[in-house]
NUBA-772498 format. One line per 5 residues: their letters; for each residue x negated, y negated, z of N, C-alpha, C. Coordinates in pm, whole numbers, plus 50000, padded with zeros to 5 digits. Atoms other than C-alpha are relative to their C-alpha. Example, Ala and Ser with C-alpha at 12.3 -4.5 7.8 and 13.67 -1.06 7.14 Angstrom:
BEGIN
AS> 49911:50119:50000:48770:50450:50780:49910:49880:50000  50082:50119:49994:48633:50106:50714:50077:49891:50073
This chain:
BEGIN
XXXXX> 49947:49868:49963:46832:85376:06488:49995:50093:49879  49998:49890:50102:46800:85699:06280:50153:50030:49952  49898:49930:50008:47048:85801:06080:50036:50127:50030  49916:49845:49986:47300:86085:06146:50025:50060:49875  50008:49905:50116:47224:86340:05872:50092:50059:49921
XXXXX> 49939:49966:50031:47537:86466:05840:50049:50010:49809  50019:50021:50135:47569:86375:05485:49944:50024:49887  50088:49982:50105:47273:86429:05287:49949:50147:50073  50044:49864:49943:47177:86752:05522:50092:50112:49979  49820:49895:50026:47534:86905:05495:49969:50010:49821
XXXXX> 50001:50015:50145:47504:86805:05134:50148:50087:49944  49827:49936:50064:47921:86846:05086:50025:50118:50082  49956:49953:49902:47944:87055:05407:50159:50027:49998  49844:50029:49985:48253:86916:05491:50080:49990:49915  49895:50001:50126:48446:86879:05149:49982:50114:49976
XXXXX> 49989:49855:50020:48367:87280:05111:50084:50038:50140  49889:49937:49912:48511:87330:05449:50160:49944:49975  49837:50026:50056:48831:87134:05302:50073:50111:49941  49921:49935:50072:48872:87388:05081:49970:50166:50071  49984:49871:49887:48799:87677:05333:49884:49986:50107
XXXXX> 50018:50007:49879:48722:87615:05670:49959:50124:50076  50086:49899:49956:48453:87810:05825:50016:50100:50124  49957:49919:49915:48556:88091:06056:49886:49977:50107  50063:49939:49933:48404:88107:06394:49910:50121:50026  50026:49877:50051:48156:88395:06404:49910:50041:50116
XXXXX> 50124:49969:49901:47886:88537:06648:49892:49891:50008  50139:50037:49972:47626:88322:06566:50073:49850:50025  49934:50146:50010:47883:87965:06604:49957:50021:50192  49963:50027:49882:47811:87862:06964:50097:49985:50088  49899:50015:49912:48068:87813:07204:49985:49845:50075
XXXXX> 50011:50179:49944:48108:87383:07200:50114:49981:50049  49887:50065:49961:48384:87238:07396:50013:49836:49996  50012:50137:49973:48480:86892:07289:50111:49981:50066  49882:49984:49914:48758:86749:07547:49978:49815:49986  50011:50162:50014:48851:86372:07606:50001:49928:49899
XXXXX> 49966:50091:50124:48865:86236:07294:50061:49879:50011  49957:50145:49987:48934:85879:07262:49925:49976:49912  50009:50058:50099:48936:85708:06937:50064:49860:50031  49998:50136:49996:48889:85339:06914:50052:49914:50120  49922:50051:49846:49025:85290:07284:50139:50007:49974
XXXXX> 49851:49992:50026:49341:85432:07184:50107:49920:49948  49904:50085:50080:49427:85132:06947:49995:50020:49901  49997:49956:50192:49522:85161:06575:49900:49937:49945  50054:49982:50100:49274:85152:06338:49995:49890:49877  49967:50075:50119:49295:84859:06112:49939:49948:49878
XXXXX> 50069:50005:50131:49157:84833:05775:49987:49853:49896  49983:50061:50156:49126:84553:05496:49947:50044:49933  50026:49973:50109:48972:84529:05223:49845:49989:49937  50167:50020:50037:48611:84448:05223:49950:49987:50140  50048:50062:49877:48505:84450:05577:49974:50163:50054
XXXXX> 50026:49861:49936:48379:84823:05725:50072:49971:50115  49957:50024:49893:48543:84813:06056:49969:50167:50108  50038:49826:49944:48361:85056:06308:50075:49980:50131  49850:49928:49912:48560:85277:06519:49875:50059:50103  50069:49918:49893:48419:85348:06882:50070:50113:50018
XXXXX> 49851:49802:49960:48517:85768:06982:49864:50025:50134  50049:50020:49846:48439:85839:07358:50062:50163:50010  49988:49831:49966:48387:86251:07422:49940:50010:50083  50042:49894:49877:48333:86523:07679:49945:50127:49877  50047:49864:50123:48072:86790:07487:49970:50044:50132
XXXXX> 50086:49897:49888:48008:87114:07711:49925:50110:49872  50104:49899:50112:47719:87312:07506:49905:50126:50120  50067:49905:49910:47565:87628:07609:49854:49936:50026  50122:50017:49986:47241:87540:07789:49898:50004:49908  50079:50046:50107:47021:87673:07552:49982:49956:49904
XXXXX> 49929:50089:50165:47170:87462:07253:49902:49895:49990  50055:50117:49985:46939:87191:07153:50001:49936:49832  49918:50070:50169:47138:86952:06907:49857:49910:50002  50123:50108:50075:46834:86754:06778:50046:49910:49920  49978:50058:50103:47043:86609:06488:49875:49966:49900
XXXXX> 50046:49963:50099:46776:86709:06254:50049:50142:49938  49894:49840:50027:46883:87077:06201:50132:50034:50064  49879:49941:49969:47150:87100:06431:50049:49845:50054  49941:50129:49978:47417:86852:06467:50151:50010:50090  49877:50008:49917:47747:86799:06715:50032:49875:49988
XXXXX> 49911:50150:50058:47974:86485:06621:50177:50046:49979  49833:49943:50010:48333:86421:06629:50009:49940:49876  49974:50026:50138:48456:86370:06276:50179:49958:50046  49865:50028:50038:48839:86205:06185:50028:50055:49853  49931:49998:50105:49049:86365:05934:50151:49989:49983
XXXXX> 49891:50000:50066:49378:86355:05722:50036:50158:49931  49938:49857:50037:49602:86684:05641:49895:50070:50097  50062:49913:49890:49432:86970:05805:49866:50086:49929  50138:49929:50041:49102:87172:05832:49984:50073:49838  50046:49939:50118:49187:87398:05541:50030:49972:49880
XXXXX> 50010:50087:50140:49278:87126:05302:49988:49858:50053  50027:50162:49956:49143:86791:05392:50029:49896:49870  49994:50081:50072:49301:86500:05262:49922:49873:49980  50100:50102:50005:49042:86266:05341:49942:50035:50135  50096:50055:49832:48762:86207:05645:49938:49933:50013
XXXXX> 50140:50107:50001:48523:85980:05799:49949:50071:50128  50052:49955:49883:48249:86076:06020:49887:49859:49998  50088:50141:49921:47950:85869:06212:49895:49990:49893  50100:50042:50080:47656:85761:06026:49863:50013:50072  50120:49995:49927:47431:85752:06308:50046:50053:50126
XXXXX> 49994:49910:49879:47342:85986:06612:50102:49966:50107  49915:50003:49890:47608:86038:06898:49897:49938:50094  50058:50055:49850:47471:85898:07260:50038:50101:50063  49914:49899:49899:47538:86164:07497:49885:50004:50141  50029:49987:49893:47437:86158:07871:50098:50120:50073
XXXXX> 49945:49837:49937:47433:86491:08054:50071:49918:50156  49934:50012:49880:47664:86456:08339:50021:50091:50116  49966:49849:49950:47682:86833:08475:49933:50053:49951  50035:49867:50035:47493:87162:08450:50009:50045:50065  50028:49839:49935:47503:87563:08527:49905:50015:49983
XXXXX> 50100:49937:50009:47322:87780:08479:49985:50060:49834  50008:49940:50172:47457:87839:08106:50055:49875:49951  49899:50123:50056:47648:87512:08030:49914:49898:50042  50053:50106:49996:47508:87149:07998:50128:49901:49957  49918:50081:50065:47793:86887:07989:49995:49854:49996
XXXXX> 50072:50194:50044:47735:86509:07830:50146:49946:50000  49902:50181:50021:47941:86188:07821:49902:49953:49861  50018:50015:50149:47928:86125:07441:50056:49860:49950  49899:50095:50040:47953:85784:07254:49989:50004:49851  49998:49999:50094:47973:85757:06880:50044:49852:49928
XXXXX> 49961:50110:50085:48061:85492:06620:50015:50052:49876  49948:49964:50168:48269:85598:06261:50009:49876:49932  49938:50157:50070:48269:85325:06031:50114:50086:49866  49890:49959:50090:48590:85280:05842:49984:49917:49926  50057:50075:50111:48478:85176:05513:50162:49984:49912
XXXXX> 49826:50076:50039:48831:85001:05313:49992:50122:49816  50039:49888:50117:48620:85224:05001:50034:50143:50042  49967:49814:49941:48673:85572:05203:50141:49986:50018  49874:50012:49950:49033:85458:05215:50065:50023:49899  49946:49980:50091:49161:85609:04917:50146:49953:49948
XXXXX> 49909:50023:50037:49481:85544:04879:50157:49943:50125  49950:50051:49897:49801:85410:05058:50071:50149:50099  49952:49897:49925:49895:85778:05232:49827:50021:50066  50038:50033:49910:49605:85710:05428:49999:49902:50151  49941:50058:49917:49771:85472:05642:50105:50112:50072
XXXXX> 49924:49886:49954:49890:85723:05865:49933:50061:50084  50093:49965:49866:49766:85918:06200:49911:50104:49973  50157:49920:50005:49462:86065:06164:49979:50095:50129  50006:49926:49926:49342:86374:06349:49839:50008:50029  50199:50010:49982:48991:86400:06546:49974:50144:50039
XXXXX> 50029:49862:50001:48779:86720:06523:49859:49999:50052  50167:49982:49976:48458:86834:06653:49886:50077:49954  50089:49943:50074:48181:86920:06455:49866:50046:50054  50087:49993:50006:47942:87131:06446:49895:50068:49903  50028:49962:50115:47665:87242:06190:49795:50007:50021
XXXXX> 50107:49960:50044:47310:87398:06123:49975:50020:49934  50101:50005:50132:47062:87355:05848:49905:50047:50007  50155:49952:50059:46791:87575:05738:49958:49987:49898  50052:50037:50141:46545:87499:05473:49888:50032:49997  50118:50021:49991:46268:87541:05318:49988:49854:49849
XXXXX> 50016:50059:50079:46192:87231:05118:49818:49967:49957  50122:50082:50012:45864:87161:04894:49991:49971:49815  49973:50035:50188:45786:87057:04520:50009:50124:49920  49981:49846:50151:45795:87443:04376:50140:50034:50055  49899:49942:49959:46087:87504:04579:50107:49996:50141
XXXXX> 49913:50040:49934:46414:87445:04738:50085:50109:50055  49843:49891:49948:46677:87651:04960:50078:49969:50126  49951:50041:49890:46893:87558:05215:50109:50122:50057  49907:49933:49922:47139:87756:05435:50093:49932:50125  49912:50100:49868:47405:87569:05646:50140:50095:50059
XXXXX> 49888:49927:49940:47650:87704:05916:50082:49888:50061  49914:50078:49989:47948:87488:05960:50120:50058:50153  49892:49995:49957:48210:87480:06237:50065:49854:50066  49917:50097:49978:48512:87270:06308:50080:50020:50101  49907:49966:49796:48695:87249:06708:50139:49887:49866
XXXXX> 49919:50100:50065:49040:87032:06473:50132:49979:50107  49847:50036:49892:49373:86872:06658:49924:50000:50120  50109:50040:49845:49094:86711:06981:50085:49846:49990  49972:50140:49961:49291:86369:06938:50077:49915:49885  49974:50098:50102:49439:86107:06721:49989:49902:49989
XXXXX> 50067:50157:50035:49413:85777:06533:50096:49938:49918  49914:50030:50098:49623:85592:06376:49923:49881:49938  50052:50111:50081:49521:85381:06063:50106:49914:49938  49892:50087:50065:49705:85091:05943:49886:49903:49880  50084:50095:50086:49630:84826:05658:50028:49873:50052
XXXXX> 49964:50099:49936:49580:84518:05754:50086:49867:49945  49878:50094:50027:49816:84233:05715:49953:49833:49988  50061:50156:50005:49799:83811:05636:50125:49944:49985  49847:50078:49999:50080:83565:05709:49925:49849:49975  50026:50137:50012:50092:83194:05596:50122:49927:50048
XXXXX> 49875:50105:49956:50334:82930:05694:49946:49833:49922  49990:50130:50051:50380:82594:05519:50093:49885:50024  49851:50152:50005:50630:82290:05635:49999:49900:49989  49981:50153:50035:50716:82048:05455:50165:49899:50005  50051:50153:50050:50798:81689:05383:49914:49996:50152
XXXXX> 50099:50032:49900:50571:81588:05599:49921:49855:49998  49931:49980:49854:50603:81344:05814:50150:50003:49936  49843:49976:50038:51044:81390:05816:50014:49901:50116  49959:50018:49836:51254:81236:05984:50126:50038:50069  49919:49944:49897:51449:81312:06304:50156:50030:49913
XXXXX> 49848:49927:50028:51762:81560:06201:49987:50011:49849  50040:49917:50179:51622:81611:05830:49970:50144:50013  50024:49838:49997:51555:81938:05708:49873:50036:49970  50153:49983:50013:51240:82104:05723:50024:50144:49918  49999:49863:50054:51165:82390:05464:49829:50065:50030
XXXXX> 50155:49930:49947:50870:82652:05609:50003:50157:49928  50025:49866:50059:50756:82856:05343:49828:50088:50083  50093:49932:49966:50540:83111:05370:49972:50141:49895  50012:49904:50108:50371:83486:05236:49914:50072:50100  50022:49795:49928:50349:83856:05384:49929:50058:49857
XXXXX> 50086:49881:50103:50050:84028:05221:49971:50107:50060  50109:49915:49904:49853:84350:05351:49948:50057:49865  50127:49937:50079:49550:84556:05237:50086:50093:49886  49902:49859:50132:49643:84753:04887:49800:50055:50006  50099:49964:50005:49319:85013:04930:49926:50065:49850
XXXXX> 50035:49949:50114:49341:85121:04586:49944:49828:49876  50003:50049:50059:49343:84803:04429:49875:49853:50065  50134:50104:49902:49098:84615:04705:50017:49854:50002  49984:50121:49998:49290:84317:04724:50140:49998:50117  49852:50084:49950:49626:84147:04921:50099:50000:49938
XXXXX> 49839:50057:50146:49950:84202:04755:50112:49990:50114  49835:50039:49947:50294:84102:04868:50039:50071:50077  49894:49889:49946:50479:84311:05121:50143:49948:49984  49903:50043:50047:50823:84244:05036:50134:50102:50088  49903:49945:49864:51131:84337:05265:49958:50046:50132
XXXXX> 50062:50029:49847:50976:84307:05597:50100:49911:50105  49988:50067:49905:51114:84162:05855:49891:49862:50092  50191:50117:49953:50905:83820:05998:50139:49904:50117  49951:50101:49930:51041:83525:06274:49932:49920:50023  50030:50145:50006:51017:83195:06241:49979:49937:50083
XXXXX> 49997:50095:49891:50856:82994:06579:49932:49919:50009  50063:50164:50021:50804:82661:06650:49968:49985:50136  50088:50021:49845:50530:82504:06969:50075:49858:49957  50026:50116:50004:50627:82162:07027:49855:49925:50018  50136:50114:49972:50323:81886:07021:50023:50022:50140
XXXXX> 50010:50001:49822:50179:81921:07394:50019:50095:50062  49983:49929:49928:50310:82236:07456:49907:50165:49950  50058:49889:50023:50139:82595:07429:50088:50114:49977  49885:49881:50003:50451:82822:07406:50052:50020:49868  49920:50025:50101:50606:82885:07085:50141:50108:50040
XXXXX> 49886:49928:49999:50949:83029:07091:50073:50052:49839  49964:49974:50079:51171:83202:06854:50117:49898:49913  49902:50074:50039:51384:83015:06611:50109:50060:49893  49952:49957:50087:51519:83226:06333:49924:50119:49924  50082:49885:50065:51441:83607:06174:50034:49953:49849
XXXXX> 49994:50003:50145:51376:83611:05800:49957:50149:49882  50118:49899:50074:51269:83889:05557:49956:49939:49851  50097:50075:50142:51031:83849:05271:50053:50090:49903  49952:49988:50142:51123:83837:04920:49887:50016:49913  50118:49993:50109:50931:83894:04602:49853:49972:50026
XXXXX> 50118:50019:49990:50564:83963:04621:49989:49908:50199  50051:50014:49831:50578:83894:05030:50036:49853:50015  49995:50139:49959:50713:83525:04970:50126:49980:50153  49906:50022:49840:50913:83366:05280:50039:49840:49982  49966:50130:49980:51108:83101:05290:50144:49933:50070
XXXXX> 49872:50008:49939:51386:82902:05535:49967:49875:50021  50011:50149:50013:51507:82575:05629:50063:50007:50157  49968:50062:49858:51539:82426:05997:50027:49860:49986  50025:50123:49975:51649:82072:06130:49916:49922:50057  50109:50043:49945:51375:81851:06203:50000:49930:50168
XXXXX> 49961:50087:49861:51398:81736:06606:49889:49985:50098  50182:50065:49913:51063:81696:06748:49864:50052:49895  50085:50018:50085:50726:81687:06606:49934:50147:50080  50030:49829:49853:50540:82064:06704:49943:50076:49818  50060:49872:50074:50379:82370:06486:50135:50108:49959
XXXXX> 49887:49905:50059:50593:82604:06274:49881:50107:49936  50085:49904:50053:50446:82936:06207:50092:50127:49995  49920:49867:50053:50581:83307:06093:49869:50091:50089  50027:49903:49980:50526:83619:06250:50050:50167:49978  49982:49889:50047:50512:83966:06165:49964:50099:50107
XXXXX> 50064:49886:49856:50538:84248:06426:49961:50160:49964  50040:49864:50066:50413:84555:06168:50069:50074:49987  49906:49870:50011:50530:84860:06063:49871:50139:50054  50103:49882:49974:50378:85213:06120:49895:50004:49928  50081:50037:50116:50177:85188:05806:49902:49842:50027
XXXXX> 50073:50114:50017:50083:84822:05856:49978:49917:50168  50017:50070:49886:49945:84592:06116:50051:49860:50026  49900:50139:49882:50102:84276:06328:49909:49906:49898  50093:50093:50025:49990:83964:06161:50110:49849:50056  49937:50144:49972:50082:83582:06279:49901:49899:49930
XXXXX> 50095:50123:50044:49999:83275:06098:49980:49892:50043  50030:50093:49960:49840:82979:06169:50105:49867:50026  49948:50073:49996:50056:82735:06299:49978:49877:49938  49976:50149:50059:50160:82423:06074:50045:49865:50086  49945:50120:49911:50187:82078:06254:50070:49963:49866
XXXX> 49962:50083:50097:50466:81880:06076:50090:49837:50131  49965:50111:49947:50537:81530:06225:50103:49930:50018  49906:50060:50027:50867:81412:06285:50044:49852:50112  50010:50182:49993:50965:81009:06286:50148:49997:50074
């Protein structure tokens, strides 16, 4: 698939409209993006080395004679942070929208649009990017003349902003550990564990620390786990509590997120009791 130009054609388009956002004018078409739907209306979740692309599902109505080529002229929904006339961050698609016409007039042509943003954990500057993102609809024309004596470009920018939202979280990692192992019946079992999530500045896992997490145990044979006890995490995201040992079964920690961060559950521990 070709790439979507946006980038090297705009050549800093969009980080100049951060710092002033291009007025509508006579010669801006008249695009309607509507419908918006980002990622199927689930949050956004990030680590730390893994791109994670984001499906966005639009309604474009373009005047008939409009013909986005995505070589000179381009229509795409873009996600940003803070607003049009100071952007705190964005991500847009990489490669061409899909759009199937669904409707025409006699002046209007309207498509069913699909896209794909990748959310790179590198475009994730910092941790006040965890936070709801706003979707906008772009659009933009490039004139040029390019050859080896000589270069010039001319680009017309506009932005449709506040078409939808997104929320991004970082993502999260739970462990669980219980030991002695095997115990026996009516001993005490201690089930440590450790609450990390994505740090985007530092591109690693660190501790979350005062969280809230609950402690549930499956018996052997059964598929259910139930609740046994809430805990919150201490220093650097550690976790740790003590139960009596009374059947043999899986002990695992769960975490049900915050706004900022995402749900994580860990792998259940078998510990064997005699």
């Amino acid at each position: 698939m070709r790439k979507l130009a946006i980038g090297t054609a705009l050549s800093g388009a969009l980080a100049l409209a951060g710092i002033a956002a291009p007025a509508a004018s006579a010669a801006t078409p008249n695009l309607v993006f509507s419908d918006v739907t980002v990622n199927k209306g689930k949050a956004i979740v990030v680590g730390t080395t893994k791109t994670v692309t984001v499906p966005v599902t639009y309604t474009l109505t373009r005047p008939a004679d409009l013909v986005i080529d995505n070589k000179k002229t381009f229509a795409a929904v873009m996600l940003y942070r803070g607003t049009l006339k100071s952007l705190d961050n964005e991500l847009d698609p990489e490669v061409m929208p899909t759009c199937t016409t669904t409707a025409t007039t006699d002046t209007t042509v309207t498509e069913s649009c699909t896209e794909n943003i990748p959310a790179d954990p590198l475009y994730l500057y910092e941790a006040a990017d965890a936070t709801t993102w706003k979707a906008a609809g772009l659009y933009a024309h490039v004139d040029g003349t390019v050859s080896d004596d000589f270069l010039s470009s001319e680009t017309d920018v506009a932005i449709w902003g506040n078409l939808g939202t997104a929320k991004v979280q970082r993502a999260a990692k739970l462990t669980a550990d219980a030991s002695p192992e095997p115990v026996a019946k009516g001993k005490t079992i201690t089930v440590k564990g450790k609450l990390t999530r994505a740090d985007w500045d530092a591109m690693a896992y660190k501790g979350y620390s005062g969280q809230k997490a609950v402690l549930q145990f499956r018996p052997a044979g059964s598929n259910t786990y139930t609740n046994v006890k809430g805990i919150t995490s201490g220093t650097g995201g550690s976790l740790s509590t003590t139960v009596k040992a009374s059947k043999s079964g899986y002990y695992r920690y769960v975490f049900a997120g915050t706004t900022t961060t995402a749900a994580a559950t860990a792998t259940g521990d078998y510990i064997q009791v005699k």
